[in-house]
ZALUMSE-563376 format. One record per residue (C-alpha): residue in one letter; x, y, z. Coordinates in steps of 0.05 Angstrom, whole numbers, padded with zeros to 5 digits, always signed. Last residue first. Layout:
N
aXYZ/...
***
This chain:
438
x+04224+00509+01206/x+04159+00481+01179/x+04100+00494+01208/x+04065+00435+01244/x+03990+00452+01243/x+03959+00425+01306/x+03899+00371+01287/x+03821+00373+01305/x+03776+00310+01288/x+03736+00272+01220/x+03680+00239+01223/x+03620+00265+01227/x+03650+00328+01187/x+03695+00284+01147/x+03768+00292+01151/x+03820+00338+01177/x+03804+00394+01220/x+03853+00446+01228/x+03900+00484+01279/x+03933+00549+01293/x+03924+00576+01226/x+03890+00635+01258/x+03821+00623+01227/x+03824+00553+01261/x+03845+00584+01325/x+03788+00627+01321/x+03731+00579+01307/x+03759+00528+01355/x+03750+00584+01411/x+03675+00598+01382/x+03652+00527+01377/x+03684+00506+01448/x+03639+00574+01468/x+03576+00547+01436/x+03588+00473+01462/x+03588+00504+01537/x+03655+00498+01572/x+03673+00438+01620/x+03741+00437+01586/x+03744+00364+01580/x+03673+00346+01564/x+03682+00401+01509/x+03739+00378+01473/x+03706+00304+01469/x+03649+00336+01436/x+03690+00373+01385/x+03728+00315+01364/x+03799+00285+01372/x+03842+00278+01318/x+03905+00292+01358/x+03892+00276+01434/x+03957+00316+01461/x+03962+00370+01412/x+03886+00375+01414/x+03890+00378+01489/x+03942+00434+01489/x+03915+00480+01440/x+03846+00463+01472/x+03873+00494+01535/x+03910+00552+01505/x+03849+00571+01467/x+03812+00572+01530/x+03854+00612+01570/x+03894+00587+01634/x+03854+00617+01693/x+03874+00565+01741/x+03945+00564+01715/x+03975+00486+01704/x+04028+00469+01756/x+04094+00445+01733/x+04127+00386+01751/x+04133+00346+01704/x+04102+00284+01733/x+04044+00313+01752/x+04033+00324+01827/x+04091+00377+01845/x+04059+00417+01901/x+03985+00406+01908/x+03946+00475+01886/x+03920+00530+01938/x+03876+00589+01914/x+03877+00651+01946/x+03800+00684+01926/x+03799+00761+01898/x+03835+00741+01835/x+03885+00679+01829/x+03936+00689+01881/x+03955+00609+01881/x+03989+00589+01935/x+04019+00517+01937/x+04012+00464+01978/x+04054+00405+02005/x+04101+00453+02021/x+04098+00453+02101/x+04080+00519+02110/x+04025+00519+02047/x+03997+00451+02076/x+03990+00495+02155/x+03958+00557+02109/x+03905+00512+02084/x+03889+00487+02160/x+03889+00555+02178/x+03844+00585+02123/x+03797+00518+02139/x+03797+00525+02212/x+03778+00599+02200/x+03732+00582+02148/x+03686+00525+02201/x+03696+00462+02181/x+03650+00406+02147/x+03727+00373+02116/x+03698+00379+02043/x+03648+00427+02044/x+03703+00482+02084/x+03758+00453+02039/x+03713+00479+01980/x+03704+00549+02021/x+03782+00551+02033/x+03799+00543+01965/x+03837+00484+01934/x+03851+00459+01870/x+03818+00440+01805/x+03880+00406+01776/x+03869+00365+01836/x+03801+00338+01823/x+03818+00342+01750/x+03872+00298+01752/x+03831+00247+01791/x+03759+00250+01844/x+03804+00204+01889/x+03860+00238+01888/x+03822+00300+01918/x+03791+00258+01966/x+03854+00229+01990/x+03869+00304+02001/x+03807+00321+02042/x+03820+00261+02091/x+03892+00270+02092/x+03882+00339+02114/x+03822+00317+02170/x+03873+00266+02197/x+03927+00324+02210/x+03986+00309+02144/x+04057+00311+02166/x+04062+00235+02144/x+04032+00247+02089/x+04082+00295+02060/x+04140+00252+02021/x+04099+00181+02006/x+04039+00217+01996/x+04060+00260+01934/x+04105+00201+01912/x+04046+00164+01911/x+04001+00214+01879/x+04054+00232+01821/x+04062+00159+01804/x+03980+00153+01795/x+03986+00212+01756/x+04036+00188+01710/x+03996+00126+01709/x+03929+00155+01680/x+03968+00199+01639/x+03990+00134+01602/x+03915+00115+01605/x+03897+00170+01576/x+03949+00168+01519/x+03932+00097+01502/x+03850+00105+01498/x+03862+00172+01453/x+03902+00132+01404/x+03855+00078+01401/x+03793+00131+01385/x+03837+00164+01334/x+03841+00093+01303/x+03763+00087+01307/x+03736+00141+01268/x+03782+00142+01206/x+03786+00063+01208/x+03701+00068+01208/x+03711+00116+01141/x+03759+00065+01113/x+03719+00015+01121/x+03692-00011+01049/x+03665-00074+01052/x+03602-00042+01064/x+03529-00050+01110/x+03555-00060+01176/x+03608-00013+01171/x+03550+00041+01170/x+03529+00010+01230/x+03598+00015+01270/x+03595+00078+01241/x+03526+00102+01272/x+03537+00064+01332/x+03607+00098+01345/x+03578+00167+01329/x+03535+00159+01392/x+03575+00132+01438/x+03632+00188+01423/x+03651+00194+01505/x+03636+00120+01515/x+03689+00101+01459/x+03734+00139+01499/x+03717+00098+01569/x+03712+00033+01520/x+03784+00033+01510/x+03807+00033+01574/x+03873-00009+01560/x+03875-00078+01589/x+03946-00088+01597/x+03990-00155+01602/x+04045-00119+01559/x+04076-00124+01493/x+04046-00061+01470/x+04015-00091+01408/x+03990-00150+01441/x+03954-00103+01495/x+03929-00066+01434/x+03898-00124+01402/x+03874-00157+01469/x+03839-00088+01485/x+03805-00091+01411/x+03783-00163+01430/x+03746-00137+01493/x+03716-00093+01449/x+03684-00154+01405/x+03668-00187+01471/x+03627-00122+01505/x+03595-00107+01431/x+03577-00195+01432/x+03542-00186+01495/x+03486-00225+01485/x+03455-00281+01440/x+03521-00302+01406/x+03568-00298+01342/x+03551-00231+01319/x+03580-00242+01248/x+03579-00164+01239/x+03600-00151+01303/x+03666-00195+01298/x+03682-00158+01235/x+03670-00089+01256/x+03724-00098+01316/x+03779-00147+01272/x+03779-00079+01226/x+03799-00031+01271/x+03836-00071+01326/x+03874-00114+01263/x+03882-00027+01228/x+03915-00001+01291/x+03972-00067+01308/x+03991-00071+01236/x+04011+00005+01238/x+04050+00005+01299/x+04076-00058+01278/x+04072-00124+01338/x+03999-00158+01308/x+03989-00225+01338/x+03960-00282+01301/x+03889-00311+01304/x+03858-00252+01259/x+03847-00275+01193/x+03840-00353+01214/x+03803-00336+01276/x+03754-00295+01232/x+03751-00356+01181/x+03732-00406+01232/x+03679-00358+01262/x+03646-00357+01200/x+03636-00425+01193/x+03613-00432+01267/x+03564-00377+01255/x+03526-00402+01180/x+03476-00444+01225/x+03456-00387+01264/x+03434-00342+01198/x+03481-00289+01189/x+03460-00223+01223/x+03415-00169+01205/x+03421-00096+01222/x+03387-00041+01232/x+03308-00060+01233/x+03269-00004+01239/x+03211-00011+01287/x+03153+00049+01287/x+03121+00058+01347/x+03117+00133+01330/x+03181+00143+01384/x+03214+00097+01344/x+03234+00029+01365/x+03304+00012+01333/x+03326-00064+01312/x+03392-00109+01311/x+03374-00167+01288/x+03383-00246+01301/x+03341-00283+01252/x+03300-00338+01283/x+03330-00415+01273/x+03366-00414+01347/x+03442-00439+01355/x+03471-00381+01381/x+03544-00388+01400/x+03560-00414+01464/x+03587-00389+01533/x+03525-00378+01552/x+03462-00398+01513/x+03407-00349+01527/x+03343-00379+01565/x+03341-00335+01629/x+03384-00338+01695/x+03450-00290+01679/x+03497-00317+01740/x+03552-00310+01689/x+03544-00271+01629/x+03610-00238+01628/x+03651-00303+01646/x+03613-00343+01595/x+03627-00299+01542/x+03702-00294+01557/x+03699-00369+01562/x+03670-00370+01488/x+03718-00331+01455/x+03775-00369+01491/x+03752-00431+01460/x+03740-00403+01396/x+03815-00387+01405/x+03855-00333+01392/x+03928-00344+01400/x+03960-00322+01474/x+03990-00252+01488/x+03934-00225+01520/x+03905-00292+01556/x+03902-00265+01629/x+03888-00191+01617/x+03830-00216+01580/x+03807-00258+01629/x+03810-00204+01681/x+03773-00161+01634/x+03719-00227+01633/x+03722-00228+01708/x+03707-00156+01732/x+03647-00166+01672/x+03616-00231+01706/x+03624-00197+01780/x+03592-00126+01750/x+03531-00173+01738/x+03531-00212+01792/x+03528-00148+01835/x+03527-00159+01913/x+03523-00097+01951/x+03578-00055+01973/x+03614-00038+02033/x+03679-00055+02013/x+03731-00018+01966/x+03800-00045+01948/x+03873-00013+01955/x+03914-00060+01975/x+03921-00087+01897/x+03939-00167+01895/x+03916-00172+01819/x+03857-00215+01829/x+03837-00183+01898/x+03843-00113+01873/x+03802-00136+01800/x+03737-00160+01845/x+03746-00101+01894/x+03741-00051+01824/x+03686-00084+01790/x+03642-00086+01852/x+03659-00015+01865/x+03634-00002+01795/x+03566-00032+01803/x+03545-00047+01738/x+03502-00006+01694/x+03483-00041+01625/x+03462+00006+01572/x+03501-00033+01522/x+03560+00025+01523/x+03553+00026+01599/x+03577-00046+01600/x+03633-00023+01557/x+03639+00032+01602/x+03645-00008+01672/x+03696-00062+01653/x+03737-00009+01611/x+03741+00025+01671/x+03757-00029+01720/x+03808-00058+01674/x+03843+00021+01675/x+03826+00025+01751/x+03868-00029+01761/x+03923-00030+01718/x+03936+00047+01754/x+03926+00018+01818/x+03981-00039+01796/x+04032+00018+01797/x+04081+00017+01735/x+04157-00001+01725/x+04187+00017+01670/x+04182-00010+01604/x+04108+00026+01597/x+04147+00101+01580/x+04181+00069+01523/x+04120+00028+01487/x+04072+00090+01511/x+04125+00123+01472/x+04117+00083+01417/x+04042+00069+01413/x+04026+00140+01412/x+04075+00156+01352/x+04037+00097+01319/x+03973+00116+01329/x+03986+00189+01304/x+04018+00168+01243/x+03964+00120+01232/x+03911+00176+01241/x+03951+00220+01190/x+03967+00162+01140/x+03889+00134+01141/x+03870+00163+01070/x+03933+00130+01040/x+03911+00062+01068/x+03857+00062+01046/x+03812-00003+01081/x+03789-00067+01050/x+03729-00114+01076/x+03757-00186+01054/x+03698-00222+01092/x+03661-00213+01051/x+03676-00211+00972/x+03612-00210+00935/x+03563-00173+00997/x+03521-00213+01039/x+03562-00212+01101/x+03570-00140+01090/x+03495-00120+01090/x+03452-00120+01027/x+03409-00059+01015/
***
């Protein structure tokens, strides 16, 4: 079977349109009010940990762990962030991806370059010491593939590049195709989608080119929001890893996309409503801080940083006096009384949930409410599905920390109900609220 590149008509790979209208309609309500909420203005942290993230995953992605605290100090002193951690060891390879995010922040609303695709390379890749060319497109006369070593020693090739000297042609014509910004809700979710699959299937260098061609999916969005802002797209991506190499494959070897568009666009919308949570939390913790730290003992604002540390499910999860009792090393009286001091003061709130009190942060998330400890399932999933439309079962049950079997069983009933549906392919396709007509 050919592969794209060889195919009559590359590199004019074609999407429908028609079969896209519910993940575009998605996308593009997504885009909006992250458009609206984005305006104002937003805590570096939160621009922080999002280029951190996407710095870490996509390396994760490749099966390249990097030292995250690296990545995070390298980003706070860039961007002027107090908050930075120390006490690490050297990483140069968690260095090279802190600075290629950081060079994508840097040239988001700029034209696409060659140039600029080959300093992002060389940023990732510095301080790598063997024989690849960095910051340069391959140049050698073996064919660059993709390959699979099964467990019978068995090695199945996957893919199969261009030919070297065929790279700088094709590289021309992506930049010409993709050089220009996209601003459209819609324009802005099928360039990411379809600019993505191209750039892999040329595979310009020797290394790295998943980490540049996602990199180029965050300048896409960032150019689409209008804002110097490295979305975390890789994190999601991450959570579907393994359906994302089997399309991105598939893609590999058609002109047709329009399953891949179906996969990925969802993927983009989930990447821009986390990270707008992501900074409605961040808010929430500084204005948490700001109006009951100062009442705070040392060991209270050592268990509560903690908290915030460990994110919105750290302090969805709440507070007991046997988890404050790991947290602080306390004895349970100390613990009941140091609970019972945050209660006093209103920086907590009780929550009579069974035989246990329970204690929540007052007033974290932006609207104010606080979510039930023993919320139901179906409730849950009602909410995230409403929240991450088209996501898919595997992303449900990361979230809700259920077993698959029981995420099967709760999206089994609210199916039958009519509550929701799944629209598209089984590998494919994701979970959607039915609107009913009033």
């Amino acid at each position: 079977m050919n592969f794209a590149w060889q195919q009559p008509g590359w590199p004019n790979a074609t999407v429908d349109r028609a079969a896209l209208k519910d993940e575009l309609v998605a996308f593009k309500d997504a885009l909006s009010k992250a458009r609206n909420f984005l305006k104002k203005p937003h805590d570096l942290e939160a621009v922080a940990r999002a280029l951190t993230q996407e710095a870490v995953k996509t390396s994760a992605i490749e099966g390249v762990n990097v030292d995250e605290s690296v990545v995070m100090s390298s980003i706070c002193k860039v961007l002027g962030v107090a908050y930075a951690p120390t006490g690490f060891t050297q990483d140069v390879r968690a260095e090279g991806v802190a600075q290629m995010v950081l060079a994508v922040r840097s040239d988001w609303d700029k034209p696409l370059t060659e140039a600029m695709l080959k300093q992002w390379h060389r940023a990732l890749l510095s301080g790598r010491e063997d024989a690849i060319a960095i910051g340069d497109f391959r140049n050698h006369a073996e064919p660059m593939r993709v390959i699979r070593r099964h467990a019978d020693g068995k090695v199945e090739i996957r893919y199969e590049a261009p030919p070297s000297e065929q790279v700088p042609g094709e590289i021309r014509t992506f930049l010409e195709m993709w050089r220009n910004p996209a601003e459209k809700p819609v324009e802005v979710a099928l360039k990411a989608a379809m600019l993505h699959p191209h750039f892999e299937v040329i595979h310009p260098f020797e290394d790295g080119n998943g980490r540049v061609g996602r990199a180029l999916v965050a300048k896409t969005l960032a150019e689409g929001l209008g804002l110097p802002i490295v979305l975390p797209v890789s994190t999601v991506i991450a959570r579907h890893r393994v359906a994302y190499y089997d399309e991105i494959n598939a893609a590999s070897r058609s002109l047709d996309w329009t399953n891949w568009a179906a996969f990925f666009i969802p993927i983009l919308t989930e990447a821009i409503n986390d990270f707008v949570s992501a900074v409605k939390f961040i808010a929430a913790k500084s204005a948490y801080l700001t109006k009951y730290e100062a009442g705070f003992s040392a060991r209270s604002k050592k268990v509560i940083l903690r908290m915030f540390e460990d994110g919105e499910a750290g302090v969805k999860s709440g507070l007991s006096a046997a988890k404050w009792m790991r947290m602080a090393k306390v004895s349970k009286r100390s613990a009941e009384r140091d609970l019972a001091e945050l209660s006093a003061s209103g920086a907590a709130v009780v929550i009579n949930d069974g035989p246990q009190t329970r204690y929540l942060l007052n007033g974290v998330f932006s609207d104010g409410a606080i979510e039930p400890l023993n919320e139901p399932l179906n409730e849950r999933l009602m909410r995230l599905i409403e929240t991450h439309p088209g996501t898919q079962l595997a992303y449900l049950t990361s979230v809700v920390s259920q077993s698959m079997a029981t995420v099967k069983r709760a999206i089994a009933a609210l199916v039958k109900s009519g509550k929701i549906e799944h629209r598209g392919s089984r590998k494919t396709g994701g979970y959607y609220v039915i609107r009913r007509a009033r």
